[in-house]
N, C-alpha and C positions, 0 to 999 in steps of 0.2 A: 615682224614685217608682213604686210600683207600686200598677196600680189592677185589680181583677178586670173582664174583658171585659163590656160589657151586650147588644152583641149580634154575632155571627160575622162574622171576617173575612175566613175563608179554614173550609176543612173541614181539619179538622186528623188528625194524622198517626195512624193506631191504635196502632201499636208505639212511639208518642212515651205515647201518652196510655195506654194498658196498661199502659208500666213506670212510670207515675209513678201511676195507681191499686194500685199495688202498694205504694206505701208511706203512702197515704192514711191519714189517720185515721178510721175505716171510721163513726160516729156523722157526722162533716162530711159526708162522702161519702152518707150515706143521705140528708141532708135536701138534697141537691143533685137527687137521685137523685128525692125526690118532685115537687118544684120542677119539674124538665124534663118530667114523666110523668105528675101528675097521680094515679097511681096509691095508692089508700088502702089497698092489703094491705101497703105498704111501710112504714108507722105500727101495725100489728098485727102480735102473732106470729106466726111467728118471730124476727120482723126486727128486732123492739126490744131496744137495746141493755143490758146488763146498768148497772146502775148505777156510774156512776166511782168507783171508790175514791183517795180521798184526794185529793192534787192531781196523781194521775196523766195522762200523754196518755189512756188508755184506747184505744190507736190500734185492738186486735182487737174491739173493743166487747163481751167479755166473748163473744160467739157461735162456735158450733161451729164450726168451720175450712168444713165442706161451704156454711152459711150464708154464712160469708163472701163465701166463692167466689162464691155467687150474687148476693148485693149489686155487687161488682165487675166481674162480668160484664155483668150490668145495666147498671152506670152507666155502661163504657164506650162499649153500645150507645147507652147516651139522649144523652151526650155529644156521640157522633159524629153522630145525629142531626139534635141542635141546631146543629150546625157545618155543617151539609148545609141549614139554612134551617128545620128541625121549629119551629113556635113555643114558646116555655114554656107547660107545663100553667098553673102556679098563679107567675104573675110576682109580687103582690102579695095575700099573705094578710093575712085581716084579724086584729082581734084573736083571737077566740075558735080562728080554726084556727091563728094563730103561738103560742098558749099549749099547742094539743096538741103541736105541731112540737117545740119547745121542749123539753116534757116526755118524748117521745119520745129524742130527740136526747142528753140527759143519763142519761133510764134512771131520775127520779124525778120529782116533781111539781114543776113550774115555776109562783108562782101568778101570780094573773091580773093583779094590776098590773104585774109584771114586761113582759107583753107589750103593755098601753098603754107602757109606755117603748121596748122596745124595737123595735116595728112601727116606731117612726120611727127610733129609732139603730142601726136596721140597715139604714134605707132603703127601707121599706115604704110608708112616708108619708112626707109632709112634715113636718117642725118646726113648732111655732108662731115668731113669732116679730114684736114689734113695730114697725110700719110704721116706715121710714127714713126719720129728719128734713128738714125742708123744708132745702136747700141754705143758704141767709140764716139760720135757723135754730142750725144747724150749726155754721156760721163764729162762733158767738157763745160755742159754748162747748167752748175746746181741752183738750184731756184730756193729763195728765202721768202716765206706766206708769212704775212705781219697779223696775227690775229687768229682762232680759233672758233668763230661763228658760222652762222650761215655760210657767206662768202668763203671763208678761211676753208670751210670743211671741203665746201665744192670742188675750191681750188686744187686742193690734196688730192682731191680723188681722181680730179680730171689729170692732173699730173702724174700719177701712180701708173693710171689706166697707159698712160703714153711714155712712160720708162723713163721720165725724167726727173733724175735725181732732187730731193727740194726737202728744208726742214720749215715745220710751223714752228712759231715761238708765240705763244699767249700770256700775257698779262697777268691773265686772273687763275685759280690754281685747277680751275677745270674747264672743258669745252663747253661753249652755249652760248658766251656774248651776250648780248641784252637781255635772252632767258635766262641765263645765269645771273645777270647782276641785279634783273628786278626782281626784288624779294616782295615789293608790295602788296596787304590784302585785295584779291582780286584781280590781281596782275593776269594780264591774257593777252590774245591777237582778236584785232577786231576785221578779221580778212579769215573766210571758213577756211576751217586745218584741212580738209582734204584739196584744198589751192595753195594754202600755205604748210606746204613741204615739196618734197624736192622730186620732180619728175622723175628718179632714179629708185627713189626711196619710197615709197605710200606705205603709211600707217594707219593701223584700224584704230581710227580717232574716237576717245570718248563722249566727247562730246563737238555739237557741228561749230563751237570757235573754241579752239584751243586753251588751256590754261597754261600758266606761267609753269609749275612743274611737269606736266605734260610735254610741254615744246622743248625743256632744257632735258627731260630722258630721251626724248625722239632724239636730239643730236646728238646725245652721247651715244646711244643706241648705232646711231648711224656710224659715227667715227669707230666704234667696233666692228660692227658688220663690215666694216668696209678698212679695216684693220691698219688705219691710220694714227692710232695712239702711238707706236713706235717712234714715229716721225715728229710729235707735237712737245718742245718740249714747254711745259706750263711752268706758270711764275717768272717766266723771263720778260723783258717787259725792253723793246725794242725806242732809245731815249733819240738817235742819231743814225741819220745814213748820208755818204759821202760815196761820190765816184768816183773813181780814179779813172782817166781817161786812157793811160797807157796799158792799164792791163785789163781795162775796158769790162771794173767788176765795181760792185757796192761794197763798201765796209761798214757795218752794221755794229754801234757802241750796245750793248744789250745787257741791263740792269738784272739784277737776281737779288734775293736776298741776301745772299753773301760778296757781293761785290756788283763789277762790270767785266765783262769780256769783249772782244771782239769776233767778228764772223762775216766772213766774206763769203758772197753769192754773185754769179752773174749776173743774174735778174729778179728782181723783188716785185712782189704781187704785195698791194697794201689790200686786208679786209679789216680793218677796225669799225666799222659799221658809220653811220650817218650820225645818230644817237648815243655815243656811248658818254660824251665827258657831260655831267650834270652843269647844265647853269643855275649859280647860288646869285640870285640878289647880294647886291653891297648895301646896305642901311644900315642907319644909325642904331646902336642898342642890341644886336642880334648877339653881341659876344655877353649881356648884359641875363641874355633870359635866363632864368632858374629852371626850365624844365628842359626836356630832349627837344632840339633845333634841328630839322632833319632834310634833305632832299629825298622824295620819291623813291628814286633810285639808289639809295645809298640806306634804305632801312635797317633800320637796328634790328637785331634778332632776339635784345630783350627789351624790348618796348611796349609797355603795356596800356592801351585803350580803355579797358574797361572801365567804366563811372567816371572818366575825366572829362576834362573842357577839351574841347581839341580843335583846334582852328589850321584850315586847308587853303593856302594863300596858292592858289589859279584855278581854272577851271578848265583846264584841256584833260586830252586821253586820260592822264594818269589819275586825275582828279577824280573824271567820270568814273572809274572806276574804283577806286576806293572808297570812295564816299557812300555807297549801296550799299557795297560789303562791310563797314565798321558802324554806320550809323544805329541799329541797332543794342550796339555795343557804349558807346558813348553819351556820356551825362549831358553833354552839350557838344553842338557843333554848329563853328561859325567860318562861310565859308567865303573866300574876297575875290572878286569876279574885276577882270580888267577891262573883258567884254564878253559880251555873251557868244556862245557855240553854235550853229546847226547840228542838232539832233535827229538822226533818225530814227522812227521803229526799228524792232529787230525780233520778230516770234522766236528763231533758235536761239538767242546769245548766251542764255544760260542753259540750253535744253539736251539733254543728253541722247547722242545718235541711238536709236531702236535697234533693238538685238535683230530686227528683220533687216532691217539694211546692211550695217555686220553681215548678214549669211550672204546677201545679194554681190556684197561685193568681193566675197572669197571665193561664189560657188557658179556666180552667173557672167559669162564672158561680157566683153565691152560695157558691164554697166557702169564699172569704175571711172574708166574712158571719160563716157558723157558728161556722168556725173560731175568729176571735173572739167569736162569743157563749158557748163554751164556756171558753174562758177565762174571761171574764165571771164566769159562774156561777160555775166550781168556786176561784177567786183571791177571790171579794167574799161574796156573802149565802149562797152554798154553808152555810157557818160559824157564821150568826148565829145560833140557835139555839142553837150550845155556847155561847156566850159568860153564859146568861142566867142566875142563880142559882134553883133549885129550893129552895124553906124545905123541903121536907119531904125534900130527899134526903141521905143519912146521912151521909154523906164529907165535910161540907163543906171542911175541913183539907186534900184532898188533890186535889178536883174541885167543879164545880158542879151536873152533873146529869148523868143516863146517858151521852150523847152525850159528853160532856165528858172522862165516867171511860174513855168506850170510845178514846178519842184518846190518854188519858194511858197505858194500860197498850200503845197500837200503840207509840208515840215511843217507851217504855220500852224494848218487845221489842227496836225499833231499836239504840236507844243499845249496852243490853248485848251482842248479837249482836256487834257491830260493837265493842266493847269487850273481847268475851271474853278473860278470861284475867287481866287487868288490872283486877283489882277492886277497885285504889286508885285507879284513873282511874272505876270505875263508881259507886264513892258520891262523889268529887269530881264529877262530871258531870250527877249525878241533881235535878232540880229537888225542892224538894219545895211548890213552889204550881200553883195550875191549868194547863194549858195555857192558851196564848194570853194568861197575868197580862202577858205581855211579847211584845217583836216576838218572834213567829215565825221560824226561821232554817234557810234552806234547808242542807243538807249537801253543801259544796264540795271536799270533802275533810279537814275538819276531825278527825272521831277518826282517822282513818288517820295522818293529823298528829300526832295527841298519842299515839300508839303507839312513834313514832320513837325510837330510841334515845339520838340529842340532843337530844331535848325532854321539860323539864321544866312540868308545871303546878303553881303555888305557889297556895294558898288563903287563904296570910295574907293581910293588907291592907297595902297600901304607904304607909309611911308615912315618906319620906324619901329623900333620893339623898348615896351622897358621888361624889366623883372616879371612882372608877370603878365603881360599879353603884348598885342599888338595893336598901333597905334596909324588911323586913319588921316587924309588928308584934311579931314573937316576936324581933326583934334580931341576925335571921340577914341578911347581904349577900350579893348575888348579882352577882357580876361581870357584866358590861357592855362593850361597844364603843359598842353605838346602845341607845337608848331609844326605843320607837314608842308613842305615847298615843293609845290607843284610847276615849277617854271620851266622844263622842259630843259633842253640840251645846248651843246653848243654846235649845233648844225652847220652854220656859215662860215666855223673855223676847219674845214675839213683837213683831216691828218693831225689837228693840235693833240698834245704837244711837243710831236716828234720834230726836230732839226733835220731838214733834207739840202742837200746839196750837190747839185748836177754841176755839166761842164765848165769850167770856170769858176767853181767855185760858188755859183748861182745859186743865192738860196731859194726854194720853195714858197715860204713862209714872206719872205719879200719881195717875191713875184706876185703873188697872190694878195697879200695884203690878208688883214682878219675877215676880210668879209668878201670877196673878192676870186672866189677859183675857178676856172674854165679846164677844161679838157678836151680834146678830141674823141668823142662819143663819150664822154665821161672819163676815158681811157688812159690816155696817155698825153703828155706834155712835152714839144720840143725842149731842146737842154740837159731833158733828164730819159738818158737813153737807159732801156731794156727795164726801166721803170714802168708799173702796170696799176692800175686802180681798182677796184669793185667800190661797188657805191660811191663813186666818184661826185662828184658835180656834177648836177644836172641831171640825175639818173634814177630821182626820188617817184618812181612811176606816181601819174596820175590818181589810181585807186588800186585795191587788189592787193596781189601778192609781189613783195620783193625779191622773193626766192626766184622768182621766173627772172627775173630780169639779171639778176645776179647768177644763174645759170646761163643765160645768151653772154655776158662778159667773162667769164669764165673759157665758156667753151673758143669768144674769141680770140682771148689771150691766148691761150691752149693752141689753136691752131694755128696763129702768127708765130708761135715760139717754138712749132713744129717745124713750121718752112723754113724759117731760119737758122736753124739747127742745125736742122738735115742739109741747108746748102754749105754750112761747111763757116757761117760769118762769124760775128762776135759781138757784132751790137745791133741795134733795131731801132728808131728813134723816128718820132712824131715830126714829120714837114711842118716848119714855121705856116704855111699858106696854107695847108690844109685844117690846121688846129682855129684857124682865124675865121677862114669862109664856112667850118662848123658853127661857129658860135654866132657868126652875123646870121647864118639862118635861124640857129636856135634862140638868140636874141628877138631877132624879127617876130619869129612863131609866138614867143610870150605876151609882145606887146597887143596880142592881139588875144591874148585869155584873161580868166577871171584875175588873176595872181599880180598883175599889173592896175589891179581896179584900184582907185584912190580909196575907197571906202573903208581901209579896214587895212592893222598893221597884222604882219607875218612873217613868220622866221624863215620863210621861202623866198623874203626877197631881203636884198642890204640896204643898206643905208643910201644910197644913190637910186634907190628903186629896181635894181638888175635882179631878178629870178635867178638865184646862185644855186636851189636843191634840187628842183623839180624837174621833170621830163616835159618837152612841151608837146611829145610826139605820142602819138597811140604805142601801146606797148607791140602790137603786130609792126608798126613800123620801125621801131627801136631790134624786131627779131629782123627783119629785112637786114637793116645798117648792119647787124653783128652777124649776118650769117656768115659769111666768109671774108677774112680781110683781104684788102686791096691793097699789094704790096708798091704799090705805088704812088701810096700816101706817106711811104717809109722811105726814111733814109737806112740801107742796109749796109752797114761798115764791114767789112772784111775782117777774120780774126787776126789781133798781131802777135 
């Protein structure tokens, strides 16, 4: 675990702390540099950095090299200061100076809510957070966590922290969720690891985007540290939940490999993730092939690539990234596109963090801080403005509004540059809807990939398998050893395929429909009282990190199931009109982003056109909604 120093514990070494401000990211480094110093020509020109472009580090901050130098010099003096005993100029800014900080720091306008949230999620202030239930209290009502991931883990902890009794049950026979179950070459996050983890927890990340076993020991790591194994019991696998209205609890049917039991809780927190049940194509012939048939996500552990045929039927996330890392390896590979991706650059994605940064962020106060607060920005609300449709701007066919158009002809320049010459790969490649109508996909190596000489890209649609390959809509087959399905999840079934059933009887699953689920902030659902969500509906943030957002729902379940406790009730339940006049705004707010554009299908929206995963709100606004709940959106029952 690594945590940034709060105050010196030795004076630290200048040629330790020179070579590693040498590789700083000099926007981090300035706002450390005001921090120690006090100094306000360091937020005025010169010193302000030029505006990040795209989802760059920005590490020279866009200034003349002689500026540099001078920042650097600087900090290393205030550094070595502060290690010598200097007190910090400005420990704790309030809002109005961490929104110039902020804006400085980035090189454009940070607004002002932004830094009511983040003065406290960077540790400027305190949290709010509601008072922890009387002990007797507590004991009355145990809490049941459906799942062991990101979410899951949060929830334990945040539950621990506030003495309320609760067990995890997970599925799978260890903690980690989607880190654990993607075994594929390649597997990672495309959101940098020092954003993607847990405001509670920072790890001295190997590299600046995380690998697939790196992110699954981080949360084991954490579920230790934070000594929540006791609590979790693994392999149990949560099939049915029912509540009983009179004794106002859930009864949870809960699978093992030696049978079912049952296990009653007051209130059930579901964290099964967004992502976790694979969608497999139904086609003719697949029971037919003679080699390994496989989902992404469900990888064999003796499946062997080398010297074989191997064909990759989609092209999203998981795709991009396997295909870099095995092609190499494989005698052939032919790959079948439904439609093409936006691609972006990405300098770090495979690039391993500098042992200088490591020092900076164990040795030097608030570098950590910024560090991720730039992340922050330029991964989440950086963006939201492209997403929003302009009626009056002319393109609509090919963009939403300037911002939008100016994104689509960078990604373009990209693609071709890096296509040149292969201009059967650049109209196969070339999107023709908005940016961002679809996930956004970092570039892993992917065109360099389909440049290769053994690899083919096919743009029929797959419609079929025999014995040895697979078989195109134009009636051409393509030989085969392995087949890898890359079709992504079942996102729009959210909760499949557990049986839920609320007051009356009511089921979930046919309130909802397969495609179909709403929630109150993603949260919670009249009918089905002291029922709670993480990654709910509607809750698929924009860009960035899901761990933020799944930490604001946490903490606000956590603090709803505090007051409630503590007053003494027994149930808590989502207002029919409240859950409704949410969703007509958040309806509203879609029909007016990219995700509603006619040009292009996605598993963001169902079959009626409705945005059923995504957030349509900035992720700062989505921290506003969840800071504290408003207990009279609830219906509060007395206990019986």
């Amino acid at each position: 675990m690594l945590r940034e120093p709060a105050v010196p514990t030795a004076e630290l070494d200048r040629r330790a702390l020179t070579g590693a401000v040498a590789v700083a990211n000099l926007p981090t480094l300035l706002m450390v540099l005001f921090h120690l110093t006090g100094e306000e020509r360091w937020l005025r020109a010169p010193y302000v950095p030029a505006r990040t472009p795209g989802l760059a580090e920005h590490d020279d901050a866009g200034l003349p090299e002689a500026v540099q130098e001078e920042i650097r010099a600087a900090a290393v003096d205030a550094v070595l200061d502060w290690s010598r005993g200097k007190p910090v100029a400005v420990e704790s800014p309030d809002e109005e100076l961490l929104q110039t900080m902020m804006s400085v720091c980035m090189g454009e306008p940070v607004p002002p809510e932004y830094a009511t949230m983040m003065v406290r999620e960077m540790g400027f202030a305190p949290r709010e957070r509601a008072a922890v239930p009387a002990p007797g209290n507590a004991s009355e009502w145990p809490v049941l966590v459906i799942g062991a991931g990101v979410s899951g883990l949060a929830a334990a902890k945040e539950l621990r922290d506030r003495g309320v009794p609760f067990v995890v049950v997970e599925k799978n026979s260890d903690v980690g969720g989607t880190w654990l179950e993607n075994r594929y070459p390649g597997a990672g996050t495309d959101t940098p690891s020092h954003l993607y983890s847990y405001s509670f927890f920072p790890h001295d990340w190997s590299t600046y985007f995380g690998k697939r076993g790196e992110m699954a020991a981080y949360l084991r790591e954490a579920a230790e540290h934070f000594d929540l194994l006791p609590s979790i019991r693994l392999g149990h696998e949560v099939e049915r939940l029912v509540y009983a209205e009179d004794a106002q609890q859930w009864t949870a049917t809960v699978r093992t490999a030696d049978g079912s039991y049952e296990l009653t809780a007051r209130a059930v927190i579901t964290a099964v993730g967004l992502l976790s049940r694979p969608r497999m194509p139904d086609l003719p012939g697949m029971a037919d092939f003679r080699g390994p048939l496989f989902h992404s996500a469900r990888w064999p552990e003796d499946v062997g690539l080398t010297g074989k045929r191997v064909a990759v039927v989609g092209t999203g996330a998981s795709a991009m990234q396997i295909v870099p890392t095995v092609v190499d390896d494989v005698a052939g590979l032919t790959i079948f596109q439904r439609s093409p991706q936006w691609v972006v650059p990405s300098t770090n994605y495979t690039r391993r963090v500098p042992d200088g940064i490591h020092w900076l962020m164990a040795n030097v106060p608030f570098y950590q801080r910024w560090y991720r607060f730039r992340g922050a920005w330029t991964f989440n609300d950086k963006h939201h403005p492209s997403l929003q449709k302009d009626p009056t701007w002319p393109h609509p066919e090919r963009s939403l509004n300037p911002i939008n158009d100016a994104y689509r002809r960078a990604f373009t320049r990209y693609l071709m540059t890096h296509l040149e010459g292969r201009e059967d790969l650049q109209e196969k490649c070339l999107p023709t809807y908005p940016p961002y109508g679809k996930r956004i996909l970092l570039d892993a190596g992917w065109f360099t990939a389909l440049t290769r000489p053994h690899v083919e890209l096919v743009t029929d649609a797959v419609t079929g398998f025999t014995e040895t390959g697979v078989v195109t809509a134009s009636g051409d087959e393509h030989e085969a050893d392995v087949v890898i399905v890359c079709t992504g999840f079942e996102a729009q079934k959210l909760l499949f395929p557990m049986e839920i059933r609320g007051r009356g009887g009511q089921s979930l699953r046919e309130l909802w429909g397969d495609d179909d689920a709403s929630a109150h902030l993603g949260i919670s659902m009249p009918g089905f009282p002291n029922l709670f969500f993480t990654y709910g509906p509607n809750t698929n943030p924009v860009g960035g990190s899901y761990i933020f957002i799944g930490e604001c729902q946490v903490r606000y379940i956590a603090d709803l199931l505090s007051t409630v406790i503590d007053s003494g009730a027994g149930a808590v339940e989502c207002r029919p009109e409240v859950h409704d006049e949410y969703n007509r705004r958040l309806d509203a707010a879609h029909e007016q982003m990219v995700w509603t554009h006619p040009g292009m299908e996605t598993y963001y929206r169902n079959a009626a056109g409705r945005v059923v995963t995504n957030m349509p709100w900035r992720v700062v606004d989505y921290w506003h909604m969840t800071r504290r709940p408003q207990l009279d959106e609830y219906i509060v029952e007395p206990a019986r």
